[in-house]
N, CA and C atoms as an extended XYZ file, in Angstrom:
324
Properties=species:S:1:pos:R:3:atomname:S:1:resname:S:1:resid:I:1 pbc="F F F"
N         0.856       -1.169        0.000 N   UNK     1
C         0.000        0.000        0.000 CA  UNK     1
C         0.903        1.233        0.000 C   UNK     1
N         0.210        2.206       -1.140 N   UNK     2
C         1.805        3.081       -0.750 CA  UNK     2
C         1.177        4.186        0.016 C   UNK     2
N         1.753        5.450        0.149 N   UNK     3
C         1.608        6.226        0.730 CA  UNK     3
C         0.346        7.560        0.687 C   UNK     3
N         0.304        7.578       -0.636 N   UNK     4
C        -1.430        8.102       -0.471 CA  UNK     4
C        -2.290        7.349       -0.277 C   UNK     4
N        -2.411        5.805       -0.711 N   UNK     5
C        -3.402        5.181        0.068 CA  UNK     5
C        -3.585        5.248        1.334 C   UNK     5
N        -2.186        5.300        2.179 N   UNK     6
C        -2.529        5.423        3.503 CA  UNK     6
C        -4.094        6.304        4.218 C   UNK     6
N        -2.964        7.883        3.750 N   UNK     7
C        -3.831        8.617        4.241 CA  UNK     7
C        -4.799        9.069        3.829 C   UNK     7
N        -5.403        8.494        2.851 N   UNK     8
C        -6.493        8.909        2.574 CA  UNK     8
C        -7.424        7.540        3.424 C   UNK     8
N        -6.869        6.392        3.617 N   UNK     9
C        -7.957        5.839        4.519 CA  UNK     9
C        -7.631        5.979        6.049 C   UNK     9
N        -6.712        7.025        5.895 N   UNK    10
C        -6.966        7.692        7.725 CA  UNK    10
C        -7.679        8.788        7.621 C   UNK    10
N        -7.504        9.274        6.890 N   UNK    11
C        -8.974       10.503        6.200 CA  UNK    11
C       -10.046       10.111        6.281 C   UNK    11
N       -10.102        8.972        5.323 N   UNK    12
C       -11.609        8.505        5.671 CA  UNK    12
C       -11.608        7.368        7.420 C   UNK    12
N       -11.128        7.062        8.153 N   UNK    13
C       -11.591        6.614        9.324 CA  UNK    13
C       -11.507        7.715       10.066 C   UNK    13
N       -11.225        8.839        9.997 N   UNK    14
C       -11.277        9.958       10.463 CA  UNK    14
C       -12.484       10.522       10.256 C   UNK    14
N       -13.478       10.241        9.226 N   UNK    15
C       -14.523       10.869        8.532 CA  UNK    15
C       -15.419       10.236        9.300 C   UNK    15
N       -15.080        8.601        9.324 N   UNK    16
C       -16.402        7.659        9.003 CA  UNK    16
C       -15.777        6.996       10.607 C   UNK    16
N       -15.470        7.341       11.274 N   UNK    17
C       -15.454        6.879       12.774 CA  UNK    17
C       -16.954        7.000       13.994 C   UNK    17
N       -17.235        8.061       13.481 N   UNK    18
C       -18.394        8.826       14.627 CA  UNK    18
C       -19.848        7.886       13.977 C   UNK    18
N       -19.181        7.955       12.183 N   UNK    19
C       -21.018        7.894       11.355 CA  UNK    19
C       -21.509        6.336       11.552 C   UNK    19
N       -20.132        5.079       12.029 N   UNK    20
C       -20.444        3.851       12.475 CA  UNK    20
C       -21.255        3.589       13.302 C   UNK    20
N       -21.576        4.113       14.058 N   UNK    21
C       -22.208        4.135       15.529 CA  UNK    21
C       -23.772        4.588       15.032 C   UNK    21
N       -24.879        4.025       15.670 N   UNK    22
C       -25.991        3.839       15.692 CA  UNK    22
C       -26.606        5.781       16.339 C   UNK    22
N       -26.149        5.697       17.084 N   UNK    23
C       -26.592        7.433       17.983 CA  UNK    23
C       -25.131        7.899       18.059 C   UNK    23
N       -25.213        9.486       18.454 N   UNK    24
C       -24.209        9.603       18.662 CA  UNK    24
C       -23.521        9.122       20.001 C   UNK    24
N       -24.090        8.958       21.336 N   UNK    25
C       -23.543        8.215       22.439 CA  UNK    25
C       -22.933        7.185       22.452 C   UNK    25
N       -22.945        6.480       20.941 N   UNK    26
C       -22.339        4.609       20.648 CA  UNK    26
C       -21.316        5.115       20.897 C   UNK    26
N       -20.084        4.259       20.964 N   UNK    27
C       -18.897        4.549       19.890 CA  UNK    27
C       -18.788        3.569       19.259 C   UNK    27
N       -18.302        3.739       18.043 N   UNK    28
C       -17.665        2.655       17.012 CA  UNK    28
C       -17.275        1.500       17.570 C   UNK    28
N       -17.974        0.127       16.591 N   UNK    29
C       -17.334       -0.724       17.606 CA  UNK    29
C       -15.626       -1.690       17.166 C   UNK    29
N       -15.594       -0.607       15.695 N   UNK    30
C       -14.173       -0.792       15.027 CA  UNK    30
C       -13.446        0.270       15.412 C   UNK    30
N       -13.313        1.169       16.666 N   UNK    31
C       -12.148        2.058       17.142 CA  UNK    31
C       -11.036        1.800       17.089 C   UNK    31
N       -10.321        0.316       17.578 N   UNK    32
C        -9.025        0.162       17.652 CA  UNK    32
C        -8.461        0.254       16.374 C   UNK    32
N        -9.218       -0.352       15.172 N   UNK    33
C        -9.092       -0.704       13.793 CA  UNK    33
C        -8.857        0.807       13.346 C   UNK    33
N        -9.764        1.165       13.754 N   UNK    34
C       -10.060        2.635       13.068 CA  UNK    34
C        -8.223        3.795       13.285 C   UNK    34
N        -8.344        3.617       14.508 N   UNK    35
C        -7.258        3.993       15.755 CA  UNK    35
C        -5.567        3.851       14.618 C   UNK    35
N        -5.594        1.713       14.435 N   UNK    36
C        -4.332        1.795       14.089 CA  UNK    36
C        -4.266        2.092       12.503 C   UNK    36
N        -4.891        2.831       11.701 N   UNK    37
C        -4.837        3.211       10.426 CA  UNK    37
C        -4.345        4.414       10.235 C   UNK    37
N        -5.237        5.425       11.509 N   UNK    38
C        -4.734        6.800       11.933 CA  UNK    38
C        -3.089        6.760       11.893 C   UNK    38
N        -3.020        5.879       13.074 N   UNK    39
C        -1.495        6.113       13.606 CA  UNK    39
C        -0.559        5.130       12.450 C   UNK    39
N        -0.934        4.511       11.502 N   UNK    40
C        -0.362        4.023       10.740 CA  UNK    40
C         1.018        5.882        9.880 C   UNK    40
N        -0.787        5.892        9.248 N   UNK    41
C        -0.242        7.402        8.362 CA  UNK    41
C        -0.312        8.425        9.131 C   UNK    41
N        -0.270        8.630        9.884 N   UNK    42
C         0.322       10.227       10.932 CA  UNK    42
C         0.645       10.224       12.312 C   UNK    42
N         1.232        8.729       13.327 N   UNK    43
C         1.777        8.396       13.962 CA  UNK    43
C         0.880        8.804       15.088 C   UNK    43
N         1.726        9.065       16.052 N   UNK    44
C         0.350        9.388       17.548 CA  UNK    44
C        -0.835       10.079       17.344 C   UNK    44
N        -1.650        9.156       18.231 N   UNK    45
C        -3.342       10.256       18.014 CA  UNK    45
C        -3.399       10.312       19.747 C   UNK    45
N        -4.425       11.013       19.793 N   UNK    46
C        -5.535       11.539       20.444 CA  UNK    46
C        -6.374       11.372       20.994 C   UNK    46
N        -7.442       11.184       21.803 N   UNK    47
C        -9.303       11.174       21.661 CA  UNK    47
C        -9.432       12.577       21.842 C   UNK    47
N       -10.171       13.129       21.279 N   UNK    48
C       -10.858       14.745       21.550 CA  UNK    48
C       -12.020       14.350       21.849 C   UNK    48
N       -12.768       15.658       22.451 N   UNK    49
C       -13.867       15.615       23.210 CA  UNK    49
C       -14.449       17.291       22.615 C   UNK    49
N       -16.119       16.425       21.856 N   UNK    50
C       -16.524       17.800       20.932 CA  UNK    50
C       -18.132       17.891       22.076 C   UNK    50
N       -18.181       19.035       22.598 N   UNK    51
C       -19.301       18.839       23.938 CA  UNK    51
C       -20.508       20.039       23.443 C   UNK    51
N       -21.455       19.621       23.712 N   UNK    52
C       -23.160       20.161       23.425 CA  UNK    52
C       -23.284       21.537       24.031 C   UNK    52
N       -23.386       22.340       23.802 N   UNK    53
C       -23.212       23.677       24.807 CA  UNK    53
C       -24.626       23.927       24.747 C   UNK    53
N       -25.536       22.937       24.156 N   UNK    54
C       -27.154       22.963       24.781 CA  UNK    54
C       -27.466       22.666       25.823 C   UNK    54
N       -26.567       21.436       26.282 N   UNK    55
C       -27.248       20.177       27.099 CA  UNK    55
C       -25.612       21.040       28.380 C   UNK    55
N       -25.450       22.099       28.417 N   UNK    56
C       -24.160       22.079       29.714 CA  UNK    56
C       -23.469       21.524       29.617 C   UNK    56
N       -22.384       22.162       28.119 N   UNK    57
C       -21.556       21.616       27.611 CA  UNK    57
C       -21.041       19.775       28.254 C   UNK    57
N       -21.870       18.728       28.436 N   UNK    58
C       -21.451       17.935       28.086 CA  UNK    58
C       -20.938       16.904       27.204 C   UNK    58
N       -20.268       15.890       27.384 N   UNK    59
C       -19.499       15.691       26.386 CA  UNK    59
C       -20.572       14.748       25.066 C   UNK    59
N       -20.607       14.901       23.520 N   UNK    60
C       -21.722       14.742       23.035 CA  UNK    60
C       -21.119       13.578       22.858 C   UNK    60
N       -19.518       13.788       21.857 N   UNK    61
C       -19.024       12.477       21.327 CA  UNK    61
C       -17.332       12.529       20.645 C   UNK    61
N       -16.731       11.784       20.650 N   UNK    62
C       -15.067       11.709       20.868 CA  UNK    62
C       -14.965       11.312       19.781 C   UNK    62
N       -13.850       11.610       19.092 N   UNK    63
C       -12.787       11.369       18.211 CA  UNK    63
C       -11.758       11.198       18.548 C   UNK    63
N       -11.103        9.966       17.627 N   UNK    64
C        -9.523        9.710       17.629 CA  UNK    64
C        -8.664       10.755       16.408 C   UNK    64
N        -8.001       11.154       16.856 N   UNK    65
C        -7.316       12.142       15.721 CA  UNK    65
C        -5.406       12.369       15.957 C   UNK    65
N        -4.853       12.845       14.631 N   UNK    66
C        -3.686       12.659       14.967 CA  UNK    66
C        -3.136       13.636       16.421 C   UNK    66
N        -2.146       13.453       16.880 N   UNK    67
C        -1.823       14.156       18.246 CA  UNK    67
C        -1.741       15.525       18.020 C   UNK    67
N        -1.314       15.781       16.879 N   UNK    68
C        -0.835       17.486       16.615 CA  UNK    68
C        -1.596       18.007       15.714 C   UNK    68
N        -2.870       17.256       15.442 N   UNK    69
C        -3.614       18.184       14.816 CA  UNK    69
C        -4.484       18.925       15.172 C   UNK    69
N        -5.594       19.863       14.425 N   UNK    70
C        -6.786       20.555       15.162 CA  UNK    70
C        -8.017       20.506       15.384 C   UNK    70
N        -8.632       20.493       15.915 N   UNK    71
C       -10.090       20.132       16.538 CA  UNK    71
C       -10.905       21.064       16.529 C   UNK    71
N       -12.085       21.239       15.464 N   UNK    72
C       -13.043       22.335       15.953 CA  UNK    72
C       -14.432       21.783       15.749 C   UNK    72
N       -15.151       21.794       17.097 N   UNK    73
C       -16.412       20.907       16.762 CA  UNK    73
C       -17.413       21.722       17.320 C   UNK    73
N       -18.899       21.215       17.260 N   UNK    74
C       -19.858       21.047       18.227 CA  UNK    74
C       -21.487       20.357       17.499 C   UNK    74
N       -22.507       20.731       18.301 N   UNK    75
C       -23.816       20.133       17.928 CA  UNK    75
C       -24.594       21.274       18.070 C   UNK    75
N       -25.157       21.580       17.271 N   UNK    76
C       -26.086       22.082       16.386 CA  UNK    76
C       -27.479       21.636       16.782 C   UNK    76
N       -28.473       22.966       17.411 N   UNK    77
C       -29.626       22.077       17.901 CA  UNK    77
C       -30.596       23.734       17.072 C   UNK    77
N       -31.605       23.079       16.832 N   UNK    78
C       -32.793       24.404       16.244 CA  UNK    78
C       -33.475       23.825       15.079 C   UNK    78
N       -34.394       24.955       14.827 N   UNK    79
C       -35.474       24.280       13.910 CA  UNK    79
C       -34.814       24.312       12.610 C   UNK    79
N       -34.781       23.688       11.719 N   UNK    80
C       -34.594       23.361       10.295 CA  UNK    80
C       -35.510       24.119        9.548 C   UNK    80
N       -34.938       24.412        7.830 N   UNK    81
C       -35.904       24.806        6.573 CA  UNK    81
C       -37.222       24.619        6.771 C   UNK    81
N       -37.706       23.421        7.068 N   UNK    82
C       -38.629       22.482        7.207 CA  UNK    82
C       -39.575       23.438        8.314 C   UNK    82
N       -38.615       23.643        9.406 N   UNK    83
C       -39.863       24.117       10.264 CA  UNK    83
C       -39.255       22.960       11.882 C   UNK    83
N       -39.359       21.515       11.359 N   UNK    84
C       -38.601       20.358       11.996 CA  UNK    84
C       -37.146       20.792       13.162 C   UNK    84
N       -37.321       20.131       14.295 N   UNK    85
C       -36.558       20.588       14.972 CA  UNK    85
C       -35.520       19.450       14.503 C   UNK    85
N       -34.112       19.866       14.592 N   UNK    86
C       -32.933       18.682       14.800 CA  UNK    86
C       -32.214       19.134       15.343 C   UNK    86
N       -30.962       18.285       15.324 N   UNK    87
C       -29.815       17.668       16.303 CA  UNK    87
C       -28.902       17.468       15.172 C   UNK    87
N       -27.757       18.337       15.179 N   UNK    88
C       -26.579       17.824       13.929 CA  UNK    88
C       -25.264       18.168       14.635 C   UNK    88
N       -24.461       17.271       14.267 N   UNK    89
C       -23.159       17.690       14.895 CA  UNK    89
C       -22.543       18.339       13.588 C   UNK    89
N       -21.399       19.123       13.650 N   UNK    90
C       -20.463       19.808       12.698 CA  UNK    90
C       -19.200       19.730       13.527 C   UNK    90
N       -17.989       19.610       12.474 N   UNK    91
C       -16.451       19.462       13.205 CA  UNK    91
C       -15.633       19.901       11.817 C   UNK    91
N       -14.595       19.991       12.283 N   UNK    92
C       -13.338       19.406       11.353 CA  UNK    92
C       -12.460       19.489       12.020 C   UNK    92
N       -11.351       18.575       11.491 N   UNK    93
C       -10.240       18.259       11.824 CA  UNK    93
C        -9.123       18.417       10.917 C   UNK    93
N        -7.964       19.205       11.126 N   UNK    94
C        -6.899       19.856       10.128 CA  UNK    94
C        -5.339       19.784       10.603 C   UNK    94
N        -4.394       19.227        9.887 N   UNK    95
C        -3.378       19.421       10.353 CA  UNK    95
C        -2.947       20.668       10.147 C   UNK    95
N        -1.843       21.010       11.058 N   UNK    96
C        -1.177       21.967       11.949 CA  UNK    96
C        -0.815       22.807       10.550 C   UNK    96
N        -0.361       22.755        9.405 N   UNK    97
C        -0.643       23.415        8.473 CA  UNK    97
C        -1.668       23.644        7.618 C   UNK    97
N        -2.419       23.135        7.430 N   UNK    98
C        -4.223       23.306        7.114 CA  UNK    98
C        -3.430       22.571        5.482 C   UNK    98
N        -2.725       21.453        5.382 N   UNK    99
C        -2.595       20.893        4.078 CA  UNK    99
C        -3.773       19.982        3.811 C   UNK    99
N        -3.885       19.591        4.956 N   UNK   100
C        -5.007       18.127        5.077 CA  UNK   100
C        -5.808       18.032        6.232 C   UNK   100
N        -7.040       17.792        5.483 N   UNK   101
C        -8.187       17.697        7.061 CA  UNK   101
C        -8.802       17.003        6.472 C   UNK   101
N       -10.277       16.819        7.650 N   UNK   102
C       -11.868       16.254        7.148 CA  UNK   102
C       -12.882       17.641        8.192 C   UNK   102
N       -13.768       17.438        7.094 N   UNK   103
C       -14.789       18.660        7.978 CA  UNK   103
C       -15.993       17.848        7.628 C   UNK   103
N       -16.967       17.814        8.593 N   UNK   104
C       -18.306       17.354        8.502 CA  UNK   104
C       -19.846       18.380        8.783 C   UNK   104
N       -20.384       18.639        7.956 N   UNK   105
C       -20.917       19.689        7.704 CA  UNK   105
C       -22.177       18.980        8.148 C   UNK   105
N       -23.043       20.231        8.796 N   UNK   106
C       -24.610       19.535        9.480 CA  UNK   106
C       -25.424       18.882        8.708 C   UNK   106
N       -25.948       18.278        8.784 N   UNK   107
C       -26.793       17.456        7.883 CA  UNK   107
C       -28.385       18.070        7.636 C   UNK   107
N       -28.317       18.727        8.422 N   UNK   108
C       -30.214       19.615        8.147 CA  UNK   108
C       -29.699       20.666        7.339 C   UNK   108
């Protein structure tokens, strides 16, 4: 496997870590898997902690990410287009030079 394959499937277990999980309270039940792909292509990670500042800022739901990269998250609560109330999380994650990230954009 060479070397852009790597990271692009630590990109994507970086992406697709949180979306495994049934609610957001699960966690993945492929973390470690997920975990040694990260640290394959960008060596030490992390867990971050992205917290609800609805619910008193507790914690909503964690990511594994590389050690030196950046973290900007939260959850998203209000009525939608629709009228419909939801619940969306938004994040991204970027290395320390903004060459490479993943950002996950709300879903309503």
């Amino acid at each position: 496997m060479n070397a852009r394959s790597i990271i692009f499937l630590a990109l994507a277990a970086l992406t697709f870590q949180l979306f495994g999980c049934t609610s957001i309270a699960q966690q993945s039940p492929n973390l470690p898997a997920l975990t040694a792909v990260i640290e394959q292509a960008f060596g030490p990670t992390r867990q971050v902690e992205v917290r609800d500042p609805f619910y008193g800022n507790m914690v909503a739901f964690t990511l594994v990410i590389p050690k030196d990269w950046v973290l900007e998250g939260t959850v998203l609560h209000g009525p939608g287009c629709n009228g419909n109330y939801y619940q969306s999380i938004a994040y991204r994650v970027y290395s320390p030079d903004a060459s490479m990230g993943v950002q996950v954009t709300p879903l309503q």
